[in-house]
N, C-alpha and C positions, 0 to 999 in steps of 0.2 A: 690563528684559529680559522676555521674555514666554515663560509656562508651556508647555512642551513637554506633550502630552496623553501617559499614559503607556500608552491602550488605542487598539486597532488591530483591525480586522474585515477579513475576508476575502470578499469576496460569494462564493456562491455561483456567479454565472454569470463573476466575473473568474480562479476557481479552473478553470470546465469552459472558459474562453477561454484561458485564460494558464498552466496547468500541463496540464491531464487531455488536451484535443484534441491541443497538441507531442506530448505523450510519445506519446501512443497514434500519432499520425502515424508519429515517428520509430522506434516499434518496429511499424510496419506491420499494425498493429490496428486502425485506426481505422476507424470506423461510427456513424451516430446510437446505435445501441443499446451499442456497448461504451463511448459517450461519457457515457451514460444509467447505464447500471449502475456504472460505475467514478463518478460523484458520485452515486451512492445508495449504494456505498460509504463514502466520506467523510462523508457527510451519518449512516450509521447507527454510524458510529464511533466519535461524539459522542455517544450515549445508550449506544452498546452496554460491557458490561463481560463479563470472562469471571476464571475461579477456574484457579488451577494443580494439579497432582495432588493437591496437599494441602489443598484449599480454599480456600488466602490469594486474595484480589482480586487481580489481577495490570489492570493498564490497561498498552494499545498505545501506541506510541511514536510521534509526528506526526500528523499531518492524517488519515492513515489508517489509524491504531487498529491498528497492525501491531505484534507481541509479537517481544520478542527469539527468543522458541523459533519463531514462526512464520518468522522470516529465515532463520537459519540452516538451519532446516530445509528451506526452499522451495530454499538454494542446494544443502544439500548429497542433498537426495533429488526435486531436480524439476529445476534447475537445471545441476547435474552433468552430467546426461544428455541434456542437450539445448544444445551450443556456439554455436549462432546467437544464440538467443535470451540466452542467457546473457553473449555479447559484448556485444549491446545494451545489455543492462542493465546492467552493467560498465562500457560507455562514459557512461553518464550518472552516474558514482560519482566522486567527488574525488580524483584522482589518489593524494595521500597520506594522506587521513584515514581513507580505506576502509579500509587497510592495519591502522592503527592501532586503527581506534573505528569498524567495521563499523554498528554501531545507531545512531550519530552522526548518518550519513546517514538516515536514516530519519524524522529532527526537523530538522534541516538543507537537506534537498536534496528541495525538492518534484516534481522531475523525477523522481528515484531513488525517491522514495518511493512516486509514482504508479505507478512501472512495474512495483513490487516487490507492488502491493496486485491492479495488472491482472496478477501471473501468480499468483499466491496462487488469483487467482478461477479461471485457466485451470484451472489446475491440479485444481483440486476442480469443475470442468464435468468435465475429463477423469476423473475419478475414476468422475464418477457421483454423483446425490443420494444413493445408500445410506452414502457415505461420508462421508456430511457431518456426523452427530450427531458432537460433543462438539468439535467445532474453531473455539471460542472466537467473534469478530466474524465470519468470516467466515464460518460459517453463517447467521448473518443477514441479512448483506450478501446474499450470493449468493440467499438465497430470497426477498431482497425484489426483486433486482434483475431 
């Protein structure tokens, strides 16, 4: 019988072909530059780390370095208030698991994950850079991208 290999890589450009360009398509964002910045997201995810109120390391959850407090928070003070986008995002989430194990999807569902790290980013454009010190990967992301 022959050794199944037990490591697996992801290129870069089969992640901006086959996860980042869908999702942004199907949530109607799509552009060279938001195709650009959402994998210089990903890509600073993997170096980047961030600490919780109390100092402990805290590391994001999937491909895009997304923190359970960042989820949640993005649904329930960015996402709340905006039902279009919100559907969208919702529609790329696994019928039952979402329900159960919300941060599941987020190492799971590289569709939901994407789309959850592309409104993260909206979100903090919409802010405004003054708003950006202290918010973990995604300060980084966004000022690199």
């Amino acid at each position: 019988m022959e050794a199944i290999s037990t490591s697996m890589t992801i290129t870069a450009d089969h992640l901006r072909r086959q996860v980042i360009v869908p999702t942004l398509q199907y949530l109607g964002e799509w552009s060279p530059d938001a195709e650009c910045a959402l994998l210089k997201v990903a890509l600073s995810s993997r170096t980047a780390s961030g600490a919780d109120s109390a100092g402990e390391q805290i590391e994001g959850l999937g491909l895009f370095g997304v923190t359970s407090n960042e989820h949640r928070d993005v649904w329930d003070r960015y996402l709340a208030f905006r039902p279009e986008i919100a559907a969208k995002v919702r529609g790329l989430a696994s019928q039952r698991s979402f329900l159960s194990n919300p941060d599941n999807e987020l190492q799971t569902n590289l569709g939901y994950s994407a789309a959850i790290a592309w409104v993260l980013r909206q979100r903090q454009l919409d802010r405004g850079a003054s708003d950006l010190k202290g918010s973990g990967w995604s300060t980084q992301a966004v000022a690199q991208a």
